[in-house]
C-alpha positions as CSV (number, residue, x, y, z in Angstrom):
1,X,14.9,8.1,42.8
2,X,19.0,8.9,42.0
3,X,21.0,7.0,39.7
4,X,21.9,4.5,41.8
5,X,18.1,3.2,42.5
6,X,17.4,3.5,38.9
7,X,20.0,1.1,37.8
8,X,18.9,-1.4,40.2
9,X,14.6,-1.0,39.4
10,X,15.2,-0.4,35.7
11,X,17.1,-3.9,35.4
12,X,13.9,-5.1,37.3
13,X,11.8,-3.5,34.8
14,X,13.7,-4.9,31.9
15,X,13.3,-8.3,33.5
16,X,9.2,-7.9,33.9
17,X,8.8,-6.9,30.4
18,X,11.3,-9.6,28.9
19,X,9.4,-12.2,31.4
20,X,6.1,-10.6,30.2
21,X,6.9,-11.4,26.5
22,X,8.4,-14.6,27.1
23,X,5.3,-15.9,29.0
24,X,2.3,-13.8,27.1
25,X,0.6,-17.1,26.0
26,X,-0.2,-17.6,29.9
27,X,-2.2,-14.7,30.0
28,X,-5.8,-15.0,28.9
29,X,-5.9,-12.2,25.5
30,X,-9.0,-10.1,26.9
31,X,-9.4,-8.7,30.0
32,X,-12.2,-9.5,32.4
33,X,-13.0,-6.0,33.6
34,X,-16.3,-4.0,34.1
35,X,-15.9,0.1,33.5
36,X,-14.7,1.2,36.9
37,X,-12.9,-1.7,37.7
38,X,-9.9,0.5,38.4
39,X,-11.7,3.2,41.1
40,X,-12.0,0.7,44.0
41,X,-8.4,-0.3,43.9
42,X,-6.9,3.1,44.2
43,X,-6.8,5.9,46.6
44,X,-9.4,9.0,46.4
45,X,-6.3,11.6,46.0
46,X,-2.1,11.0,45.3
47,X,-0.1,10.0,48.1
48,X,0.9,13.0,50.4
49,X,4.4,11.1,50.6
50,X,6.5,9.3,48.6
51,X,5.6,5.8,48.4
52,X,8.4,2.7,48.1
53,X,9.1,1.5,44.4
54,X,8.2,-2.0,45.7
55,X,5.0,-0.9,46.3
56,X,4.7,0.6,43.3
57,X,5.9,-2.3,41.5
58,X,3.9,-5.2,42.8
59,X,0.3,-3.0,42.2
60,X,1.3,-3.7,38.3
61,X,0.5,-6.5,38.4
62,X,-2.6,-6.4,40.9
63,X,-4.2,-2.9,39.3
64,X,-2.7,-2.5,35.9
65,X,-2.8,-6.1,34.0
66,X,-6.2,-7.1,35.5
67,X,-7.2,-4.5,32.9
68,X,-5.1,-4.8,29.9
69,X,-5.6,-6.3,26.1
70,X,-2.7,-8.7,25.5
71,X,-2.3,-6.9,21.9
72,X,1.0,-8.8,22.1
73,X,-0.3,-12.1,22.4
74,X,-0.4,-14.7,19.8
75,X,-4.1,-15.2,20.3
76,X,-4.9,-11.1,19.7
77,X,-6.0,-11.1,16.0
78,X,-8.0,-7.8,16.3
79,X,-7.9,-4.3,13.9
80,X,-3.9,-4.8,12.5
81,X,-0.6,-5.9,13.5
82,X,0.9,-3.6,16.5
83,X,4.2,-2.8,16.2
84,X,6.7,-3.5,19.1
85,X,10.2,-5.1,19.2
86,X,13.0,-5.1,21.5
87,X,15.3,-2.8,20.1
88,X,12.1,-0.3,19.3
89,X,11.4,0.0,23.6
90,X,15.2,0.3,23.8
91,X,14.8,3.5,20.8
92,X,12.3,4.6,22.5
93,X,13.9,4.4,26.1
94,X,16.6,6.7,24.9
95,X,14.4,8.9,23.5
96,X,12.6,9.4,26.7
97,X,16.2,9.4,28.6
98,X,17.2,12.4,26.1
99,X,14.1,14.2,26.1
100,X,14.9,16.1,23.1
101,X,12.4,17.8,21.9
102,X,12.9,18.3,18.0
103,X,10.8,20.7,16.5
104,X,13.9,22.7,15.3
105,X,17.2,21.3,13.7
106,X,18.5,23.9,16.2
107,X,16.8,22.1,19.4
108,X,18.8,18.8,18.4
109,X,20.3,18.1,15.2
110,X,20.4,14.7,15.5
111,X,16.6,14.5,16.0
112,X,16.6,16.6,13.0
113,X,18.9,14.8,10.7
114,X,18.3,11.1,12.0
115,X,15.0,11.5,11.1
116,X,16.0,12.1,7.2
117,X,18.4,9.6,7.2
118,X,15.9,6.9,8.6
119,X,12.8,8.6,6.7
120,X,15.1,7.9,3.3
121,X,16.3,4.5,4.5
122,X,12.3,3.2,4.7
123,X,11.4,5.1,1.5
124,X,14.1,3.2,-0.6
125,X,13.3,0.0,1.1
126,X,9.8,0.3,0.0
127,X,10.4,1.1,-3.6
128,X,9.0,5.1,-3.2
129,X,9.8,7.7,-6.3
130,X,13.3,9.7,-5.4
131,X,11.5,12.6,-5.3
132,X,10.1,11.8,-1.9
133,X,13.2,11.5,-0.5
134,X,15.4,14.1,1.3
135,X,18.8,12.8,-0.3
136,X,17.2,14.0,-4.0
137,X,18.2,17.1,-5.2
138,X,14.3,18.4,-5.2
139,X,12.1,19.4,-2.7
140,X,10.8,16.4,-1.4
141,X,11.3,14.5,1.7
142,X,9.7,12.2,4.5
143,X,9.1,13.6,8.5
144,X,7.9,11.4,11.2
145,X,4.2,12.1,12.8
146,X,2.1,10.2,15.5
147,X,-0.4,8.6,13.1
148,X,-2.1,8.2,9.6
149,X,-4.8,10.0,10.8
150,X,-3.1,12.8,12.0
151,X,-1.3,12.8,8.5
152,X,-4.3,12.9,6.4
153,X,-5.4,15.9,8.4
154,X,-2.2,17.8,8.0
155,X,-2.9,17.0,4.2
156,X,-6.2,17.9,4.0
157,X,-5.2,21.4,5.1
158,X,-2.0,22.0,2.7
159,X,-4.2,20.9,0.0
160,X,-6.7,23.5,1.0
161,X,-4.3,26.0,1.4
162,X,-2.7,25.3,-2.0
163,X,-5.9,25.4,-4.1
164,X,-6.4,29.1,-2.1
165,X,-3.3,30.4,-3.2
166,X,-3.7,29.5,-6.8
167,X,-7.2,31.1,-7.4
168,X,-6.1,33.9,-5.7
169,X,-3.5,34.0,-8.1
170,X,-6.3,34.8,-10.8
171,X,-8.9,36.5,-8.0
172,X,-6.8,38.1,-5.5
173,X,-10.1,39.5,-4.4
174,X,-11.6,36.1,-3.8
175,X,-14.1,35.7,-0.6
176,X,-12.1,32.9,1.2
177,X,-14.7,31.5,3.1
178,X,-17.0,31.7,0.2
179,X,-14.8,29.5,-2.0
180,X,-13.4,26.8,0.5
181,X,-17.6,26.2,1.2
182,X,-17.1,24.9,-2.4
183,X,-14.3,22.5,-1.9
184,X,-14.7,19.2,-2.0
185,X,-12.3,16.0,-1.3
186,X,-13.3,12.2,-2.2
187,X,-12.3,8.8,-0.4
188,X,-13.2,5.2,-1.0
189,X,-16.5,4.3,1.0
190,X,-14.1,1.5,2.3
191,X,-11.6,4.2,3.7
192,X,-10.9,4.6,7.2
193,X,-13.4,6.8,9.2
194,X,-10.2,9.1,10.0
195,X,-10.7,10.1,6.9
196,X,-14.2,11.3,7.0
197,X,-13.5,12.9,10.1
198,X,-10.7,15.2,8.4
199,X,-13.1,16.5,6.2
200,X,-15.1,17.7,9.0
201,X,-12.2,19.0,11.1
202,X,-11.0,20.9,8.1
203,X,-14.5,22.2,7.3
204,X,-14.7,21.1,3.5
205,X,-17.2,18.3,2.0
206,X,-15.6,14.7,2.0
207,X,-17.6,12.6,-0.4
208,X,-17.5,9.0,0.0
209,X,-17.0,7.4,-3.5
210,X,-18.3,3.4,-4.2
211,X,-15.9,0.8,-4.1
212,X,-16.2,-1.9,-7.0
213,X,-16.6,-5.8,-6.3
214,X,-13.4,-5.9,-5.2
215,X,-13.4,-2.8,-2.5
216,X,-11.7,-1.3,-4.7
217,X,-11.8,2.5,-5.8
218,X,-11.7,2.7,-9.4
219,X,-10.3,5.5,-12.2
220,X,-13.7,6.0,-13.6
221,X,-15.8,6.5,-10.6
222,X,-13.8,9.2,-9.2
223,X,-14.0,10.7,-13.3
224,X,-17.4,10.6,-12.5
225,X,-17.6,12.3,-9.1
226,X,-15.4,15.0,-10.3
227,X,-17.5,16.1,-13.1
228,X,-21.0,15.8,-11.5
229,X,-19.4,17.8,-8.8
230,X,-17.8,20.5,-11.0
231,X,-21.3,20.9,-12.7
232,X,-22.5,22.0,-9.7
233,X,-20.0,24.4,-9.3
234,X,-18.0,22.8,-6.5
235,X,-13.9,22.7,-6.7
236,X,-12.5,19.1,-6.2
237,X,-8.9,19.7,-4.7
238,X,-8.4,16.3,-2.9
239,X,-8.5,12.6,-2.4
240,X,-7.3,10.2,-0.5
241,X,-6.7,6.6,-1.3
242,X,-6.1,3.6,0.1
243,X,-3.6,0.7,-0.3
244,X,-5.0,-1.8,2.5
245,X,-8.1,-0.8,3.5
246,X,-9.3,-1.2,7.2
247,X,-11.8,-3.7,6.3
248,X,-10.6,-6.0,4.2
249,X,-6.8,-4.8,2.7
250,X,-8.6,-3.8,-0.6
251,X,-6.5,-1.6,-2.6
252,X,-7.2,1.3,-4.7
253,X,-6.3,1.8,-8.3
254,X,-3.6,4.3,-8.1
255,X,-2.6,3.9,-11.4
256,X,-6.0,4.6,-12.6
257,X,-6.9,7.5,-10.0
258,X,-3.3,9.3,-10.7
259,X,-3.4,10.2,-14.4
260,X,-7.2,11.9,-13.5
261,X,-5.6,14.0,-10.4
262,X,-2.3,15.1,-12.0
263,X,-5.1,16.4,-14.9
264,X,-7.6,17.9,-12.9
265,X,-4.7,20.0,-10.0
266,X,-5.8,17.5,-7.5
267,X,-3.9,16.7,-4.4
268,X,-3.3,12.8,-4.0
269,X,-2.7,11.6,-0.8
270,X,-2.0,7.9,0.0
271,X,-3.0,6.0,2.9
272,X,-0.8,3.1,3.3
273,X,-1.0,2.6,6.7
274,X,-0.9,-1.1,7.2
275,X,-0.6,-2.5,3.7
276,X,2.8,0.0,3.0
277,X,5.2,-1.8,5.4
278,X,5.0,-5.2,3.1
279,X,6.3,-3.3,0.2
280,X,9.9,-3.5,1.4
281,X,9.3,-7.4,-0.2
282,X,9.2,-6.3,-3.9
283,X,6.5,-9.0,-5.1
284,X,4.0,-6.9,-3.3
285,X,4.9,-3.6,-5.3
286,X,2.5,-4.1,-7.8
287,X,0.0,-1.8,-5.9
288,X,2.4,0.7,-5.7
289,X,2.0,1.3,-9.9
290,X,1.2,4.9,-10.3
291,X,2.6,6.6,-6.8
292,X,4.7,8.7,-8.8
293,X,1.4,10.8,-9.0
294,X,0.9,11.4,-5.4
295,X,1.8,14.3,-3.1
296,X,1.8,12.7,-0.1
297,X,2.6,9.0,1.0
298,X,2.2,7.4,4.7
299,X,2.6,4.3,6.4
300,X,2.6,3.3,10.2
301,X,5.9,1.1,11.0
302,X,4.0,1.2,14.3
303,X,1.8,-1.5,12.9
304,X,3.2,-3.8,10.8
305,X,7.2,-3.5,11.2
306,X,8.3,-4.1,14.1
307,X,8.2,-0.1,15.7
308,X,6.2,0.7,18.9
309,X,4.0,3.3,18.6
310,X,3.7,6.2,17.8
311,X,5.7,6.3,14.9
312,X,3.6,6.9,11.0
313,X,5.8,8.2,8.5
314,X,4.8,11.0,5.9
315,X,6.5,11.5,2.8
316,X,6.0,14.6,0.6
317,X,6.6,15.8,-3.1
318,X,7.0,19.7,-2.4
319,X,7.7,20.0,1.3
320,X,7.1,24.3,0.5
321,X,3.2,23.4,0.5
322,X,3.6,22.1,4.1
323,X,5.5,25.3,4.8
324,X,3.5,27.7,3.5
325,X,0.3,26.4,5.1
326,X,1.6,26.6,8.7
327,X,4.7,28.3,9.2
328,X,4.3,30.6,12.0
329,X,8.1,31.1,13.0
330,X,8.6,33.5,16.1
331,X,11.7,35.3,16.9
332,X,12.7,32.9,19.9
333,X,12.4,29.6,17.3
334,X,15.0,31.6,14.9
335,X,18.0,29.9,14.2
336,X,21.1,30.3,12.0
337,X,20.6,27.9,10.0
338,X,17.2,28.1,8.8
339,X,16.7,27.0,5.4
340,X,20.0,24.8,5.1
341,X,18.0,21.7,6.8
342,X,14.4,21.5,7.8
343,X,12.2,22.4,11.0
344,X,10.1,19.6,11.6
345,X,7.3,22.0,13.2
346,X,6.2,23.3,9.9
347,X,5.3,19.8,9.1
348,X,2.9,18.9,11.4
349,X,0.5,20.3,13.4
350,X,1.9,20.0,17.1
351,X,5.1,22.2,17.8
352,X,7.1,19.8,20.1
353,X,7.8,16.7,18.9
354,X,10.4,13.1,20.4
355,X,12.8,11.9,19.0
356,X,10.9,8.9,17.4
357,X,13.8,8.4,14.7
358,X,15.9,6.6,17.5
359,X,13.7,3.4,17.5
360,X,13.4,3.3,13.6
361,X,17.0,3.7,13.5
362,X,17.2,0.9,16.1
363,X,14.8,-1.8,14.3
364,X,16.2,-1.2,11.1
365,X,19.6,-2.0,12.0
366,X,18.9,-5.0,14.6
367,X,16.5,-6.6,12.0
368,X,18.0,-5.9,8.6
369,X,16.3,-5.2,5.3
370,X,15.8,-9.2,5.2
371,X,14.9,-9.5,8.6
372,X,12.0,-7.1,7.8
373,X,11.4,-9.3,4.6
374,X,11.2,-12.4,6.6
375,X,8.6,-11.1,9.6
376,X,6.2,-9.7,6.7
377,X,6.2,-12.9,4.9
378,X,5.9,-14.8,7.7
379,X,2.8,-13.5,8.6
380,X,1.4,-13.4,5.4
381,X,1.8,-17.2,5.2
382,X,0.2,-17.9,8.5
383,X,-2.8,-15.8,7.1
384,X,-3.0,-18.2,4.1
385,X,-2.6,-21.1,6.7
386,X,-5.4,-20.3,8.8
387,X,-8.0,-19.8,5.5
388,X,-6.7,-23.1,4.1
389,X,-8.3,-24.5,7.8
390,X,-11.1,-22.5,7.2
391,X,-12.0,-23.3,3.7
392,X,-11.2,-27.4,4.3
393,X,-13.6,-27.2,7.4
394,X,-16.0,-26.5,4.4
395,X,-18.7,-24.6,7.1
396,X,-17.1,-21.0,6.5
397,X,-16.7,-18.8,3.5
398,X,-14.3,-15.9,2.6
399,X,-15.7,-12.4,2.6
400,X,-12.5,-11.8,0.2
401,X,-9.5,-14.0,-0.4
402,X,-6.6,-14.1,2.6
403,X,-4.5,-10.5,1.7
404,X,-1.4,-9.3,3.5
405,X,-1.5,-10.9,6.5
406,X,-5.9,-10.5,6.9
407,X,-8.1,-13.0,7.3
408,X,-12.2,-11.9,6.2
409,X,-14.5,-15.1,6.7
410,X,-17.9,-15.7,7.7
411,X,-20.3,-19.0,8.5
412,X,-22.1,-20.1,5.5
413,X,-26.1,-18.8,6.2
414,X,-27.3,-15.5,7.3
415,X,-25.7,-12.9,9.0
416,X,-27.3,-13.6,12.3
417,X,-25.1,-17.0,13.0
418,X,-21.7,-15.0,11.9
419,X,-22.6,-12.3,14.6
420,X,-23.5,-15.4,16.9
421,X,-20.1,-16.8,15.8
422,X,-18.2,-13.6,16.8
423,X,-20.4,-13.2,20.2
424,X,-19.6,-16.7,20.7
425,X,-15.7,-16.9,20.6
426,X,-15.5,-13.3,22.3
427,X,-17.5,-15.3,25.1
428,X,-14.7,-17.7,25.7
429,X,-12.2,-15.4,25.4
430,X,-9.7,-18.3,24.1
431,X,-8.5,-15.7,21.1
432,X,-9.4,-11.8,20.2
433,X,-10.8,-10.9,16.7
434,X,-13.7,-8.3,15.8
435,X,-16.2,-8.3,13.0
436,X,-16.9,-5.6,10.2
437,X,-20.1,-5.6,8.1
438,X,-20.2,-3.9,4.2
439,X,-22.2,-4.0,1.4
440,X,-21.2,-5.7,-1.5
441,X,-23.6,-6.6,-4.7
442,X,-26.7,-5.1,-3.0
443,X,-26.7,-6.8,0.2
444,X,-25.1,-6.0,3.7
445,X,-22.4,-9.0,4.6
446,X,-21.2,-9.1,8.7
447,X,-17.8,-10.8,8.5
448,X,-15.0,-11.4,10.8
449,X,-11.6,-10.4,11.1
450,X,-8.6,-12.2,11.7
451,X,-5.5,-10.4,11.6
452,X,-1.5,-11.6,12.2
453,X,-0.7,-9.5,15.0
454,X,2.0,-10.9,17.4
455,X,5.1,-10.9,16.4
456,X,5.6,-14.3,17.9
457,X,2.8,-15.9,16.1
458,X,3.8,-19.7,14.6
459,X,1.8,-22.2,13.2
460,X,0.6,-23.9,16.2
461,X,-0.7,-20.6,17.4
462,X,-2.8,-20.5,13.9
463,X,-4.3,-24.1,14.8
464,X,-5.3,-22.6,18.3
465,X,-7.0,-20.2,16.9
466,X,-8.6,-21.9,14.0
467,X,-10.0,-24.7,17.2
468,X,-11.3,-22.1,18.9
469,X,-13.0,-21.2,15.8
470,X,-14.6,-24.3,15.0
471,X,-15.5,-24.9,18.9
472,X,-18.1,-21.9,18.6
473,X,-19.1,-23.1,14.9
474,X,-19.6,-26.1,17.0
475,X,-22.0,-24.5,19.6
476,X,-23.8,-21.8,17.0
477,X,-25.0,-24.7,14.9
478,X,-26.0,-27.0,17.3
479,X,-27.9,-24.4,19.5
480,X,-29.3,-22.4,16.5
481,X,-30.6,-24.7,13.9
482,X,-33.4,-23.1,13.5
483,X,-31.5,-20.0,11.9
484,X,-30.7,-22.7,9.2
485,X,-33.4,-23.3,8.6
486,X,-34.6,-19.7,7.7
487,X,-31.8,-19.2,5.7
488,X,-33.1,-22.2,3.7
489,X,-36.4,-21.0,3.4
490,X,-35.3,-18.1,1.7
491,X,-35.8,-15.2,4.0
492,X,-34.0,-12.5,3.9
493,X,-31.3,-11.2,6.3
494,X,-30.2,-8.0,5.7
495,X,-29.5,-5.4,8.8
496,X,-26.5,-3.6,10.4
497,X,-25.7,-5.6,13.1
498,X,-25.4,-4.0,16.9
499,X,-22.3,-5.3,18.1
500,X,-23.2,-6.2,22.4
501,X,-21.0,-8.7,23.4
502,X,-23.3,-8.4,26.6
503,X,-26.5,-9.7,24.7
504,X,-24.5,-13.3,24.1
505,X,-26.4,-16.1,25.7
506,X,-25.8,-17.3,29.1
507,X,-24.7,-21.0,28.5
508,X,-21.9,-19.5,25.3
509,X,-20.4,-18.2,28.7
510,X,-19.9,-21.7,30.6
């Protein structure tokens, strides 16, 4: 393909994406696929030749979108908004037309410095301490990675490193191994399971610490766990908490979990991976009251503001613990101007990395400061719409009250007819939402979620989705009165539900 063909198949490209957007409410949200739908309509081996782009181009449609989730659609309300704009493919087009790869200020400067202009842009629009900025005289600053996850990883591992270096600065003869088998780190039990799953890539205990009523992680629980834990002679050196939890957008108490790690040398890291984009609108900063005590802040703008993904941004206190835990800096990386601006390599874990600044740059200058205002509140509002439906209907309850831009809500009875519920309107396939179950007050609660997604959800969307709600309220009740019934002669229904779409009735299918 030269120039020339390009020009003429990447306007056709622009033109199936815009027309893609334009018409996504045509499209049904879920697929309608079986695993190995895609074997059957494609060759055993590549093509030996070159095939023609028209070729190409018209299988999209016929092998590609059979199998797709519409996470653009108005009617996708599943795990959290997904991130996507115009002028974010247009960032991330150049990107992939550059094909810079940054990990050195050396290997493209404007990788390199773009990213700390942008990285500082977010972090003042958001309200975060100057010290996590690159512009303040300290040692602070944010760097772009490919996810939270990822980030709380990378954490995980400078905190490790740092609590090593200062006991060996008492025991220089210290058994590494020996002591790290002591560490421990602590998350809410509401926390997302990447964060579990850092403690076991990074080989150190991750202890799950109880929420309160709220799903909230509280001061005095985390007091708690560290002394019980220190009795038994094990060395707390993280935690990880959570503004906008996956479940339900609960919010730890930073400003009671701060004060105790800044005490006890413990490394603070804060997830904010959904819930951190609606702190550019200042009434929301109230949960950001006690940041000042964190090492480490993230957020994915791939989620909730308007960026395709992958783009999470990281923001550290002391960039030198990042640098000191992973700098392995070969001759041929050596530059001249080490140490005047940063290598992005020594704070992550992958050495290459795109230029991902490019489409940040691009979204915050096409949408504004107020734009960004304006999309948040938006959807926060149609959240509170679509519970005002819910709660008039008067069949449905709120697991917890409409937050951000998440709807929790559950029919009135046992769990049973709310995993019916979900089965039910998954059945249809008119809209896309998925349950979550937790315990709260001593019983187990199955809920559903209903999140603001598309970026071109209105209100009318929110009363499509609300019918297609009561429709399968409609059908649950009326084919499973008995389950009523049960609920109202007291028996108890408490079990972890086994999510099988599969398992829902033949005639919720008609």
């Amino acid at each position: 393909m030269d120039s020339k063909q390009f020009r003429e198949v990447g306007k056709q490209m622009i033109d199936y994406i815009a027309d893609y957007h334009d018409n996504i409410r045509q499209r049904s949200v879920k697929h309608n696929v079986s695993p190995g739908y895609l074997l059957p309509l494609l060759p055993d081996s590549a093509p030996e030749d070159p095939e023609r782009w028209e070729d190409i181009f018209k299988d999209i449609e016929k092998v590609i979108m059979p199998g797709v989730m519409h996470w653009r659609s108005p009617r996708f309300h599943g795990y959290f908004a997904v991130g996507g704009s115009y002028p974010s493919i247009l960032g991330d087009m150049l990107g992939d037309a550059i094909g810079c790869i940054g990990f050195s200020w050396a290997s493209g400067p404007a990788c390199t410095e773009l990213e700390m202009v942008t990285t500082d842009w977010l972090g003042k629009m958001m309200g975060l301490p100057e010290h996590f900025l690159h512009s303040h005289s300290g040692l602070g600053g944010g760097v772009i990675q490919t996810t939270a996850s990822e980030t709380v990883l990378l954490c995980v591992l400078a905190a490790r490193n740092r609590m090593v270096a200062r006991m060996k600065e008492t025991d220089p003869d210290m058994n590494h191994h020996s002591v790290i088998s002591r560490f421990v780190c602590y998350s809410s039990d509401q926390a997302n399971s990447s964060v579990h799953r850092s403690g076991l890539l990074a080989d150190v205990r991750m202890r799950k610490l109880q929420s309160d009523d709220n799903f909230s992680l509280r001061g005095e629980t985390l007091r708690k766990a560290i002394e019980e834990d220190k009795a038994k002679g094990l060395i707390p050196f993280f935690i990880c908490a959570t503004l906008g939890t996956t479940g339900c957008c609960a919010f730890d108490s930073i400003k009671e979990i701060g004060p105790l790690c800044e005490k006890e040398g413990i490394w603070l890291h804060i997830d904010a991976a959904y819930a951190g984009s609606a702190f550019v609108c200042p009434e929301y900063r109230e949960h950001l009251e006690g940041v000042e005590y964190a090492e480490t802040f993230s957020t994915n703008p791939h989620k909730w503001m308007l960026c395709n993904y992958d783009l999470s941004v990281m923001w550290i206190k002391n960039r030198e613990y990042l640098v000191d835990a992973f700098n392995v800096d070969p001759f041929y990386l050596k530059h001249q101007n080490e140490g005047r601006v940063p290598d992005f390599r020594h704070w992550q874990i992958p050495l290459g990395r795109r230029f991902r600044a490019l489409k940040l740059w691009f979204v915050l200058r096409c949408y504004g400061v107020k734009g960004i205002q304006q999309y948040i509140r938006t959807h926060v509002s149609l959240a509170e719409e679509l519970e005002a439906l819910l709660v008039k209907d008067g069949r449905f309850e709120m697991h917890v009250p409409a937050t951000m831009a998440l709807v929790c809500f559950r029919l009135k009875g046992t769990n049973k007819l709310s995993e019916m519920l979900h089965d039910h309107i998954m059945a249809r396939g008119d809209i896309y939402i998925i349950p979550d179950y937790a315990r709260a007050q001593g019983k187990g609660v199955y809920f559903i979620r209903v999140a603001m997604v598309s970026e071109y959800m209105t209100s009318d969307d929110i009363e499509v989705t609300f019918r297609a709600i009561q429709r399968s309220a409609d059908c649950v009740q009326e084919r499973y009165a008995d389950l009523l019934q049960t609920e109202k002669n007291g028996v108890k229904d408490d079990y972890m539900p086994l999510i099988n779409n599969d398992a829902c009735p033949a005639d919720f299918k008609k």
